[in-house]
C-alpha positions as a Markdown table, in Angstrom:
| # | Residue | x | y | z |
|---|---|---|---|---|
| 1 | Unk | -13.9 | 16.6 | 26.5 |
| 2 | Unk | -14.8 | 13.0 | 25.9 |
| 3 | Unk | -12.2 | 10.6 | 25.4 |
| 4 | Unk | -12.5 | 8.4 | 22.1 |
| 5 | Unk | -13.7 | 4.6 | 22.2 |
| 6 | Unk | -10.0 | 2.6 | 22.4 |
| 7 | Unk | -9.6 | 0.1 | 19.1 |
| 8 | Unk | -10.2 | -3.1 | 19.6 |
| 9 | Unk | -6.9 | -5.3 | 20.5 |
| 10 | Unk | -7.5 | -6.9 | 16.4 |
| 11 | Unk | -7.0 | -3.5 | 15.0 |
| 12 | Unk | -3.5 | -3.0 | 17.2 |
| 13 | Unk | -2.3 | -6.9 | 16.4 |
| 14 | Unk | -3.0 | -6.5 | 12.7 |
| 15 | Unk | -0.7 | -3.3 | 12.5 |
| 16 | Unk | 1.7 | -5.0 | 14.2 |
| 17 | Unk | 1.5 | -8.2 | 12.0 |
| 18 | Unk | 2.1 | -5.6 | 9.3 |
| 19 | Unk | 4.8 | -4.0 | 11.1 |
| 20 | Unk | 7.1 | -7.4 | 11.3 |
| 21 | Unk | 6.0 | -8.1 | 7.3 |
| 22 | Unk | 7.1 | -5.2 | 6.0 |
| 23 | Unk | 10.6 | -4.7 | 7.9 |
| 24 | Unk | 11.1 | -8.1 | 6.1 |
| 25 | Unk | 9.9 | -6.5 | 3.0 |
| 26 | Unk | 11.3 | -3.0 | 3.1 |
| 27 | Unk | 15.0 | -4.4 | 3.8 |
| 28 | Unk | 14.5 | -5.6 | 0.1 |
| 29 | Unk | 12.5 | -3.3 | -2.0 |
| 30 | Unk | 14.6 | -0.2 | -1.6 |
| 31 | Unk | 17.4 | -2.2 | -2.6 |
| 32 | Unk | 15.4 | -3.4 | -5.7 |
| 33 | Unk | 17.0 | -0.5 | -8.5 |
| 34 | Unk | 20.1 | -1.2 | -7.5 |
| 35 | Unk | 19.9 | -4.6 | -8.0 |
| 36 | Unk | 18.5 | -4.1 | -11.7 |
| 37 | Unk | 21.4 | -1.8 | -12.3 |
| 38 | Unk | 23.9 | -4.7 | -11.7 |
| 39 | Unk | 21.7 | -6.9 | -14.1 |
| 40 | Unk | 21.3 | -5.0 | -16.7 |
| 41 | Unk | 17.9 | -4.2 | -16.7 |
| 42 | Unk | 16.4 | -0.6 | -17.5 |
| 43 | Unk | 13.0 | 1.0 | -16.3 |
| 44 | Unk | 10.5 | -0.6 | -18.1 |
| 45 | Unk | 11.7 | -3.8 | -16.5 |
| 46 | Unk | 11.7 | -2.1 | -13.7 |
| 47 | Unk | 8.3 | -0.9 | -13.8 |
| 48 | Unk | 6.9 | -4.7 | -14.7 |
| 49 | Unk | 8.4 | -5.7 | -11.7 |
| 50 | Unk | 5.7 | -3.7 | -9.8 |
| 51 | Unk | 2.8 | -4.0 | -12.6 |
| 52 | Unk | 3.3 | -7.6 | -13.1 |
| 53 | Unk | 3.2 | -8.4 | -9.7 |
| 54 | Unk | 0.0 | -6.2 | -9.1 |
| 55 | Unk | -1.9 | -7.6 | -11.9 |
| 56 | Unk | -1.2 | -11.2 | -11.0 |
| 57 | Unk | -2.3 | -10.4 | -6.9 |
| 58 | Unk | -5.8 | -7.6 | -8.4 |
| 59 | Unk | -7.9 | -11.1 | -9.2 |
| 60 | Unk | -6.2 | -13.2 | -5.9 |
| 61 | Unk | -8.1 | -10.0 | -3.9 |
| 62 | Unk | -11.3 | -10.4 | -5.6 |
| 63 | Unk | -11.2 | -14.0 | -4.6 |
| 64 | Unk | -10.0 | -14.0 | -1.4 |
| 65 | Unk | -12.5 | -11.6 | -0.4 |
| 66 | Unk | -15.2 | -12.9 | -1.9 |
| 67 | Unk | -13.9 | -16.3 | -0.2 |
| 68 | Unk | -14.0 | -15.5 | 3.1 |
| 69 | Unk | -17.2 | -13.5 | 3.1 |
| 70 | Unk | -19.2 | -17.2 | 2.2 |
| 71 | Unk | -16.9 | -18.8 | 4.7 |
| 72 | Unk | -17.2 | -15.5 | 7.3 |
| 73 | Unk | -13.8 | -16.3 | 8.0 |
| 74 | Unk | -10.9 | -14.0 | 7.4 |
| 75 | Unk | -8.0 | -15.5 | 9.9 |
| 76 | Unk | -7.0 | -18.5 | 7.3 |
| 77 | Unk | -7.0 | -16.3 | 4.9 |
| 78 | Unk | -4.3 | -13.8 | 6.9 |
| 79 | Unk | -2.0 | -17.1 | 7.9 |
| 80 | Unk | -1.7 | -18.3 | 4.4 |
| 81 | Unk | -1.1 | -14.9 | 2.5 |
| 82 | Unk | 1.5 | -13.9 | 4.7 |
| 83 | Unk | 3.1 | -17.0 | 5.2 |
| 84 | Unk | 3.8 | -17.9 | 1.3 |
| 85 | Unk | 4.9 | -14.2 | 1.5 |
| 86 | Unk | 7.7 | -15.1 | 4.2 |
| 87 | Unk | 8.8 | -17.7 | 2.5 |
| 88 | Unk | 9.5 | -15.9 | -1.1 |
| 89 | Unk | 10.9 | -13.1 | -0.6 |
| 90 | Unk | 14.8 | -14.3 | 0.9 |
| 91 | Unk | 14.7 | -16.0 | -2.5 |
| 92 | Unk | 15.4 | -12.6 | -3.8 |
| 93 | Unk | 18.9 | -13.5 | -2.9 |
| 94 | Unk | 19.4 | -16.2 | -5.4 |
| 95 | Unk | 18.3 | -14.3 | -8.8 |
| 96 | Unk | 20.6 | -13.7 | -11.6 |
| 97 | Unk | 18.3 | -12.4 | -14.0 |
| 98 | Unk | 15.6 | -9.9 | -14.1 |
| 99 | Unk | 12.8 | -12.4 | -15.0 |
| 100 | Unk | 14.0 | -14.4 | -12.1 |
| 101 | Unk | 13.3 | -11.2 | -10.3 |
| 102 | Unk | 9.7 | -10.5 | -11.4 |
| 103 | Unk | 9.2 | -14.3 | -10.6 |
| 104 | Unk | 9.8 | -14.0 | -7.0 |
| 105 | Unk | 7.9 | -10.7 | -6.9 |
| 106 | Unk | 5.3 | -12.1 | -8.0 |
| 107 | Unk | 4.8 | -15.2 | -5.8 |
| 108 | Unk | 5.7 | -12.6 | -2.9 |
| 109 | Unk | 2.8 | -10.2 | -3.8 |
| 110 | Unk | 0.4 | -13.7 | -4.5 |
| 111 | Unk | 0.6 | -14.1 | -0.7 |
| 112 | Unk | -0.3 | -10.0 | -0.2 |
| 113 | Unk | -2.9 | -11.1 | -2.9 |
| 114 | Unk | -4.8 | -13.2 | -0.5 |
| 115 | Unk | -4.4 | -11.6 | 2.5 |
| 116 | Unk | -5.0 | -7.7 | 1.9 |
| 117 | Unk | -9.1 | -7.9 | 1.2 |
| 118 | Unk | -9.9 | -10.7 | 4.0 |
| 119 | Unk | -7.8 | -8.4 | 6.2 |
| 120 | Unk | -8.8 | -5.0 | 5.8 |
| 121 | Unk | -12.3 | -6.5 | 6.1 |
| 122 | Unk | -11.5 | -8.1 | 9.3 |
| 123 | Unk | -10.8 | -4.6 | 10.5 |
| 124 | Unk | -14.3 | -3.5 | 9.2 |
| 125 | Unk | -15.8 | -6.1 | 10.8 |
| 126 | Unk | -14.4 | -5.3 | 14.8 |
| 127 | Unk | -14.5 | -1.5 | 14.5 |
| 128 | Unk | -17.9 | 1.1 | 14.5 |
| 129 | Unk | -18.3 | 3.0 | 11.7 |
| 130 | Unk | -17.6 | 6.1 | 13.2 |
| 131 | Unk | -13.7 | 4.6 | 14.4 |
| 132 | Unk | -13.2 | 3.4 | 10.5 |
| 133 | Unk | -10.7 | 5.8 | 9.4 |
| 134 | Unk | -9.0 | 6.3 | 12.3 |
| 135 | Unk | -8.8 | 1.7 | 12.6 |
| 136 | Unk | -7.4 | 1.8 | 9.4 |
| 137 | Unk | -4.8 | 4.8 | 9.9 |
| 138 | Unk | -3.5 | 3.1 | 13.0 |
| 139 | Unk | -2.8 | -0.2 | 10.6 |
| 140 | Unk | -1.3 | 1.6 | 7.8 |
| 141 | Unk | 0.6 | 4.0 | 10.4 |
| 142 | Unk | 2.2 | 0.7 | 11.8 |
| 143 | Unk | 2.6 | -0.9 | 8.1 |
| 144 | Unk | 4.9 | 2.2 | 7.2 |
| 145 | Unk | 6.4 | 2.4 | 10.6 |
| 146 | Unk | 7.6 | -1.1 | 9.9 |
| 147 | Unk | 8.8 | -0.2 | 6.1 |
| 148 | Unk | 10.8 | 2.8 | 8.2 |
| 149 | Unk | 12.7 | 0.1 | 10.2 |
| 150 | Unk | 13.3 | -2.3 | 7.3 |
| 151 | Unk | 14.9 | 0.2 | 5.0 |
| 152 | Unk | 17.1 | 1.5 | 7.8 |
| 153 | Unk | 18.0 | -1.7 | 9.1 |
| 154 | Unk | 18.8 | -3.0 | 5.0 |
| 155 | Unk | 21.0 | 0.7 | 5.2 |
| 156 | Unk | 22.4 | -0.2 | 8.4 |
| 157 | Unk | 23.3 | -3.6 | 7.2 |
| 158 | Unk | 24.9 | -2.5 | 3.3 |
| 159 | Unk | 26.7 | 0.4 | 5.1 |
| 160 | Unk | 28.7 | -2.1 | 7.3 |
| 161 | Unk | 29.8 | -4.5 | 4.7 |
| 162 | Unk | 27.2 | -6.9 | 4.2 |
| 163 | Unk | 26.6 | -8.1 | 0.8 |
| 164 | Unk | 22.6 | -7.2 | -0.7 |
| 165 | Unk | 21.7 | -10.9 | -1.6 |
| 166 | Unk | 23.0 | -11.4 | 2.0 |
| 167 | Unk | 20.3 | -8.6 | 3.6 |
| 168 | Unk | 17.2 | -10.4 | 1.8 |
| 169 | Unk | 18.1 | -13.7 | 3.2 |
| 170 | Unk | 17.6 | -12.2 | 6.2 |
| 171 | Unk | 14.3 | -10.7 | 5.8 |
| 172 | Unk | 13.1 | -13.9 | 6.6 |
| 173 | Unk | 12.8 | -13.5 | 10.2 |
| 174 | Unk | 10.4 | -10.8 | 10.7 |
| 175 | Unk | 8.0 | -12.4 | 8.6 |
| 176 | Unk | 7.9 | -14.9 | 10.4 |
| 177 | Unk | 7.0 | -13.2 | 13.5 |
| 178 | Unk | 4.3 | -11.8 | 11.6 |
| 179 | Unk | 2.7 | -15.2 | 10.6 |
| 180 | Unk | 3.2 | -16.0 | 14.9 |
| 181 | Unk | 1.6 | -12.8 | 15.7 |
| 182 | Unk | -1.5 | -14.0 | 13.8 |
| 183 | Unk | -1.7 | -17.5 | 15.2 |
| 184 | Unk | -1.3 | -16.4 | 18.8 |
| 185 | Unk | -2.8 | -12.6 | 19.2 |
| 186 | Unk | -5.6 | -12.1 | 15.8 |
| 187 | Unk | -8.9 | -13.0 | 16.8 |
| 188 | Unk | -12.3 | -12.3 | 14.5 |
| 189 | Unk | -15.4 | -11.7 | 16.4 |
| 190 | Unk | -18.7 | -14.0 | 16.2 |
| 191 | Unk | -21.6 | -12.6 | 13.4 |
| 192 | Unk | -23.5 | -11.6 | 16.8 |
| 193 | Unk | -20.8 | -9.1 | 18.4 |
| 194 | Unk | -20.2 | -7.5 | 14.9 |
| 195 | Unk | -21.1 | -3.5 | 15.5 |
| 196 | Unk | -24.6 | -2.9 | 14.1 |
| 197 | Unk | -24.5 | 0.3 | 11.6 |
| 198 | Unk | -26.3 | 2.2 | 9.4 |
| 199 | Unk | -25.5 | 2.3 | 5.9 |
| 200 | Unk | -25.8 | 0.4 | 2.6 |
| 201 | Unk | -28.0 | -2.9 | 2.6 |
| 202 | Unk | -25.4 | -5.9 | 3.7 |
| 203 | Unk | -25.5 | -7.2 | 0.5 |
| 204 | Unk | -24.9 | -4.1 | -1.6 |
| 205 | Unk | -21.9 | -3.3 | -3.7 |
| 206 | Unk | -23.8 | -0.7 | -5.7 |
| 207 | Unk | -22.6 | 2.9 | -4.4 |
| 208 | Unk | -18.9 | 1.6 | -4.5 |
| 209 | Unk | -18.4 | 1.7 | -8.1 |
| 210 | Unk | -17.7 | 5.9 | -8.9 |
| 211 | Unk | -15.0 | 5.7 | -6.4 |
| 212 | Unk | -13.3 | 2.6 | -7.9 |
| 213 | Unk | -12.5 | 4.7 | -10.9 |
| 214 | Unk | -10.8 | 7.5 | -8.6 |
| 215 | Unk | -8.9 | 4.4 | -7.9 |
| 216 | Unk | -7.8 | 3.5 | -10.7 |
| 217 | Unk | -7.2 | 6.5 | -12.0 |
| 218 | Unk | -4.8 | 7.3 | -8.7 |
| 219 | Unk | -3.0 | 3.9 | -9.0 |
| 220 | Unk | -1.0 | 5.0 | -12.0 |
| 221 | Unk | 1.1 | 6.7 | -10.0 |
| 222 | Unk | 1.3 | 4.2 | -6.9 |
| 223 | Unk | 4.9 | 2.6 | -8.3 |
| 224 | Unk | 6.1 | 5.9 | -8.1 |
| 225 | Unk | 8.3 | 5.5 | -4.9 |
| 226 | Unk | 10.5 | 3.1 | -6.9 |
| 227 | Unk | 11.0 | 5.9 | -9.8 |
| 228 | Unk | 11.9 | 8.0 | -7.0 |
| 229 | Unk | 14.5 | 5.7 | -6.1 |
| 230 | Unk | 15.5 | 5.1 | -9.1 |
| 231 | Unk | 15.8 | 9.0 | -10.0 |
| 232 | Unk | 18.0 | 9.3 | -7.1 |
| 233 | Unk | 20.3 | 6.9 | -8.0 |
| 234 | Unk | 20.2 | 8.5 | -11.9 |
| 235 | Unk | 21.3 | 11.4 | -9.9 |
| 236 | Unk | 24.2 | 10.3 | -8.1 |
| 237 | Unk | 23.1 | 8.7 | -4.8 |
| 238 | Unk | 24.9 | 5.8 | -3.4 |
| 239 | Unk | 23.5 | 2.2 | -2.9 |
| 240 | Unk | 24.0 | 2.8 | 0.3 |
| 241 | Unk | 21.7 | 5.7 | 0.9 |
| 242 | Unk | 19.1 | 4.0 | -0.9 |
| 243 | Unk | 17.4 | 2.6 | 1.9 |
| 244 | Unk | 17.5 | 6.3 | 3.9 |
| 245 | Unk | 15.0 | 7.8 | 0.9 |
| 246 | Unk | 13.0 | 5.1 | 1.2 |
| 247 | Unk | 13.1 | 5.2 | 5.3 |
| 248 | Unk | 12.1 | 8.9 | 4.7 |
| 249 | Unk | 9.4 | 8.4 | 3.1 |
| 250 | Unk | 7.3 | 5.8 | 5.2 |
| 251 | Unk | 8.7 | 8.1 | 8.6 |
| 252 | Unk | 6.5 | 10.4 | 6.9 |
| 253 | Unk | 3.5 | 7.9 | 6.7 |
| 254 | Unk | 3.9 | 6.9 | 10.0 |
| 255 | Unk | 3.5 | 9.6 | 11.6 |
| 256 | Unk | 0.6 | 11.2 | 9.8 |
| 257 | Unk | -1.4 | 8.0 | 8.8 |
| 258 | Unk | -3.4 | 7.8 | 11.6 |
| 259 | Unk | -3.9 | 10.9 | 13.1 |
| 260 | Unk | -4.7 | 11.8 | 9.3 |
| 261 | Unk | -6.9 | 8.4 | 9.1 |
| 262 | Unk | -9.0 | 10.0 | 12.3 |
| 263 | Unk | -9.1 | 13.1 | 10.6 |
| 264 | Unk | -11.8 | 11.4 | 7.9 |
| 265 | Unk | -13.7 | 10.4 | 10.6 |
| 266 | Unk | -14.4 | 13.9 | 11.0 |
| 267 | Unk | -14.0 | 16.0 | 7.9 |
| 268 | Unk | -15.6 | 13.1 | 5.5 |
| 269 | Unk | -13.5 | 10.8 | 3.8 |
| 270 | Unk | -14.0 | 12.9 | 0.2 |
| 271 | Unk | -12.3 | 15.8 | 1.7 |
| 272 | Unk | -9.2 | 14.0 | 3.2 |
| 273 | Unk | -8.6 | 12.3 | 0.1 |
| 274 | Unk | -8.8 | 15.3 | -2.5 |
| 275 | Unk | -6.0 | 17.3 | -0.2 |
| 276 | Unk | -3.9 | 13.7 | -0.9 |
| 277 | Unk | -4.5 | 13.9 | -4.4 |
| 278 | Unk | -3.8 | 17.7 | -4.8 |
| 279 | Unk | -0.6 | 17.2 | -3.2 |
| 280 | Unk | 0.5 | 14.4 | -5.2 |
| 281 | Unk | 0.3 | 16.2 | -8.4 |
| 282 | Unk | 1.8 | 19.1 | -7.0 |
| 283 | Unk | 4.8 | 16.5 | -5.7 |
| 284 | Unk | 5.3 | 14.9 | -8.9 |
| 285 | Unk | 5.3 | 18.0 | -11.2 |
| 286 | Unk | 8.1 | 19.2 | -8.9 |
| 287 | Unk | 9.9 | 15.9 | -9.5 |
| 288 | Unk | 9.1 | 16.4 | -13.6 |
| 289 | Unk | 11.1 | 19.6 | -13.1 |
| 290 | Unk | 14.0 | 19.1 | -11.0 |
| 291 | Unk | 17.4 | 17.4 | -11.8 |
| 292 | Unk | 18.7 | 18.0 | -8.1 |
| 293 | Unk | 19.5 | 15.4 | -6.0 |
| 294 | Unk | 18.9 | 17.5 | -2.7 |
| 295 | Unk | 15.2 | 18.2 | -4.0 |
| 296 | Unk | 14.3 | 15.2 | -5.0 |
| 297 | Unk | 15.0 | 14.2 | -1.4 |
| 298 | Unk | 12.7 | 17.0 | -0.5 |
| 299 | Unk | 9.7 | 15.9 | -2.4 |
| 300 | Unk | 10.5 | 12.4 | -1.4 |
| 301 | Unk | 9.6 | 13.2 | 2.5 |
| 302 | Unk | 6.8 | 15.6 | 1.1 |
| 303 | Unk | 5.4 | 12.4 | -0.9 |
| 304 | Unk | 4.7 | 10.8 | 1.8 |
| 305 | Unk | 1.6 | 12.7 | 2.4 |
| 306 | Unk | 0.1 | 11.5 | 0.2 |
| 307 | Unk | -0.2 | 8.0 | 1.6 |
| 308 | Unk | -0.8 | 9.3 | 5.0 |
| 309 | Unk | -4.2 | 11.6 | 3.7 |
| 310 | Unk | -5.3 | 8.9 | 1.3 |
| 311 | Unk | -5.1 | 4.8 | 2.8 |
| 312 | Unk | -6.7 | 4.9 | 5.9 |
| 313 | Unk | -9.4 | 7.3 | 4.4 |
| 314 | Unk | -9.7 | 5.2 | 1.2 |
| 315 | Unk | -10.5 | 2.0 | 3.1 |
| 316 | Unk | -13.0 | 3.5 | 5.4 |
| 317 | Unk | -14.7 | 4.8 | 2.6 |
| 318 | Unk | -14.5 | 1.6 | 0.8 |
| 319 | Unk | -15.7 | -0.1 | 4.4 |
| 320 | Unk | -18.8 | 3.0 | 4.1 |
| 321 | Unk | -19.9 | 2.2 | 0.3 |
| 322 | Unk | -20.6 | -1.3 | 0.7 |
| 323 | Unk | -22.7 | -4.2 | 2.4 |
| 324 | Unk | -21.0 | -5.9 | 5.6 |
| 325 | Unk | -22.2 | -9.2 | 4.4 |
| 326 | Unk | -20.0 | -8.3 | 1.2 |
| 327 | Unk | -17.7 | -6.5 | 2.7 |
| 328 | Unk | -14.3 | -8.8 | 1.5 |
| 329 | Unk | -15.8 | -8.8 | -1.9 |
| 330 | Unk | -16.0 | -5.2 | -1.6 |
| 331 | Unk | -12.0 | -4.3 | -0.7 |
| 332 | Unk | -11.6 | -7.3 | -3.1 |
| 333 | Unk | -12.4 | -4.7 | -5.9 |
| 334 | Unk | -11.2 | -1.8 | -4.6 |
| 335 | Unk | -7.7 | -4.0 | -4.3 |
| 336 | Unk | -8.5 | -5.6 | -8.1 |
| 337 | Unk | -8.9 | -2.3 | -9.5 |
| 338 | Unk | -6.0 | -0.2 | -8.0 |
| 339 | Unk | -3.8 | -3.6 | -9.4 |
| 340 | Unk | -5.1 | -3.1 | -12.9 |
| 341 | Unk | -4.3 | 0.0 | -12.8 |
| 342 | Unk | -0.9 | -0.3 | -11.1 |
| 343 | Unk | 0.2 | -2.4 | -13.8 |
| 344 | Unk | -0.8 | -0.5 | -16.8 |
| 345 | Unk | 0.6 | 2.7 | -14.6 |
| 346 | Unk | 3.6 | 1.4 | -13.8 |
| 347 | Unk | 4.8 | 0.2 | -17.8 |
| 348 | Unk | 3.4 | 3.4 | -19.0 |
| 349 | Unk | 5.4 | 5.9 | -16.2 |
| 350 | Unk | 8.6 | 3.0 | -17.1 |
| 351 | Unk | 8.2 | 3.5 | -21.0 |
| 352 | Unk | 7.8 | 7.1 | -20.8 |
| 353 | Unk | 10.9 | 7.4 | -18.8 |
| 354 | Unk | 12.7 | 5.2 | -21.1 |
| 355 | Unk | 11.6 | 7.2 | -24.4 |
| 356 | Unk | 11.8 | 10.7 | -23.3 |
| 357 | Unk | 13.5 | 10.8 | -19.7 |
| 358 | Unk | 12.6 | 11.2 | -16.3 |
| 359 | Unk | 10.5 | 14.2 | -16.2 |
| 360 | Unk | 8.1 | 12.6 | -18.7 |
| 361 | Unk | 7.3 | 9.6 | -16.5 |
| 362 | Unk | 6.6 | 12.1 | -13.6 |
| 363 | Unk | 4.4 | 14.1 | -15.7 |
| 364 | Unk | 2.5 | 11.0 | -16.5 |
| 365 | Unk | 1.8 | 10.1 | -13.1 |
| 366 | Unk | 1.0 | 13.6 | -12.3 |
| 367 | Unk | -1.9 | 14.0 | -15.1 |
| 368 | Unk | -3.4 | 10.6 | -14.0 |
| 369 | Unk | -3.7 | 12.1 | -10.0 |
| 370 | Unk | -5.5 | 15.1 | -11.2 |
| 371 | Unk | -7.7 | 13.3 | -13.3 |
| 372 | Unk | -8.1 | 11.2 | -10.1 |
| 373 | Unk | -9.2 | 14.1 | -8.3 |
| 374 | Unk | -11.1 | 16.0 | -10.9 |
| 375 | Unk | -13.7 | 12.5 | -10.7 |
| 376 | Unk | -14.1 | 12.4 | -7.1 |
| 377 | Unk | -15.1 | 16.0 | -6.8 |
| 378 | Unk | -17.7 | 15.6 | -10.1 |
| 379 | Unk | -18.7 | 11.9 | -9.6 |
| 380 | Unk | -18.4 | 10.9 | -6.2 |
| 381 | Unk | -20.8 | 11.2 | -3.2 |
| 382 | Unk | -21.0 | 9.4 | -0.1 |
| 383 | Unk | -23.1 | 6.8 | 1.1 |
| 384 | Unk | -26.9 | 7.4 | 1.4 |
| 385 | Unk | -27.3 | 7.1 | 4.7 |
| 386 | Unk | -23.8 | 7.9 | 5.9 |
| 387 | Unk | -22.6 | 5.5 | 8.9 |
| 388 | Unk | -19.9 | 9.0 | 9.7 |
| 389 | Unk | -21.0 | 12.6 | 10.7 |
């Protein structure tokens, strides 16, 4: 049996510069509910800190993308983002209300705003089609394996007496070996040693527009790993363990992401992502139904599934639907919609939950996903000429 092609070294640097940002990020977020607790704040708050911050960062995407394909440069683009991101986020340790909260969320997810479309086309751009999902597995494999770290390490740090405000501070040092990893190890190839493929005409955004409403519909439930939090605090769980559930969760998307990623590669990108979207809403009716603390542990490590069938196969179908001249503009969108959506998602799951509990802001989320999938097996096809067989 043949062996596969090895990535190029800009696929592996990129998950790694993703790696070092979100163990920055990941010793803060888990920690997130139970610093609303101490502020007062309930879940609609809660929710807006997600949705807010994703409908500020959905139009930065469209821009950034559409940026760097008239400048064919995506490396500025990548130093900038995650650099402002670096700096915000220890300021998480100085808040003392929740608007100050959603503030630095905000100017945290501007810098993943201006990165995230330049980057994922970068990716595009060094890999052949046929290697797309399996590229972008191996990134979002190292993203989560890096959001693993961070939430044990935040877990690590509460559990032996450090204060929380005291743990973001000192998120700012992986970040910063993410913005060095960029400067000394990311390189973007020359228009001429771009792989040649068949697809869509360079230009062409047209065939990409069916699956952005699978997106959108699916994002209403992408802040659900805070509610899961959040539910298992409700429950009984201690700050402390916190950081474990979230740990669990992105172990799970490690591991799977890019052998799952690869798997698109071969069984078509529709496929992969319909088994991620039946398993969500199977997932989050369980958590509608449940009041255990144990299960919702459970479905927390089975949530992560979902992830691992759906991101690397999402953005090599995203990378398949559109134009390589047009390419940034094209994850530009498929970022700017799932942030729309994400924000309206995330105060509608939040205001359910406040009015009528827990199980109704699960239920929510679960209706969305299966309208998600219900689309993509009606409305979506691949591209014309597909680059993947």
């Amino acid at each position: 049996m043949s062996r596969r092609p090895r990535l190029p070294g800009t696929v592996y640097a990129l998950g790694f510069v993703s790696f070092c940002t979100d163990l920055g990020s990941e010793m803060i977020v888990p920690l997130l509910p139970a610093l609303f607790a101490s502020l007062g704040a309930g879940m609609l708050q809660l929710g807006l800190l997600q949705g807010i911050s994703d409908l500020l960062v959905a139009f930065l995407r469209i821009a950034s993308g559409w940026l760097s394909d008239r400048q064919q440069r995506r490396v500025p683009w990548l130093l900038f983002g995650y650099g402002l991101s670096t700096l915000m986020r220890p300021l998480f340790a100085l808040v003392q209300g929740p608007w100050q909260a959603l503030a630095v969320r905000a100017a945290d997810r501007v810098g993943k705003g201006l990165r995230s479309a330049p980057r994922d086309a970068l990716i595009a751009d060094v890999v052949e089609p046929a290697q797309r999902g399996r590229a972008f597995g191996v990134q979002r494999a190292l993203d989560h394996a890096g959001a693993m770290c961070g939430a044990l390490l935040a877990s690590l740090l509460v559990y032996l007496g450090m204060q929380v405000r005291t743990v973001f501070a000192w998120s700012l040092l992986p970040g910063l070996g993410a913005v060095l990893l960029i400067a000394l190890a990311v390189r973007e190839p020359a228009p001429r040693q771009r792989p040649v493929e068949a697809g869509p005409a360079p230009g062409s955004t047209r065939q990409l527009t069916p699956f952005l409403l699978v997106v959108g519909l699916a994002a209403v439930a992408s802040v659900i790993d805070l509610f899961v939090i959040a539910r298992a605090l409700e429950l009984g769980a201690a700050p402390a363990a916190l950081p474990l559930l979230w740990a669990l969760l992105h172990l799970v998307r490690s591991t799977f992401a890019a052998p799952l990623g690869a798997l698109s590669d071969r069984w078509g990108r529709r496929a992969v992502i319909g088994v991620g979207l039946l398993g969500q809403v199977l997932v989050l009716v369980g958590f509608a139904l449940t009041d255990s603390l144990p299960i919702v542990w459970l479905l927390g490590a089975v949530l992560g599934l979902h992830a691992a069938f759906t991101e690397g196969a999402e953005r090599g179908f995203v990378a398949d639907l559109v134009g390589s001249k047009v390419r940034g503009r094209g994850f530009g969108a498929y970022y700017c919609v799932h942030g729309l959506a994400s924000f309206g998602g995330a105060a509608l799951v939040g205001w359910s939950w406040d009015r009528f509990g827990a199980g109704a802001g699960f239920a929510v989320a679960a209706a969305a996903t299966g309208l998600a999938g219900l689309v993509l097996l009606l409305f979506v096809r691949g591209p014309v000429r597909a680059a993947i067989r």
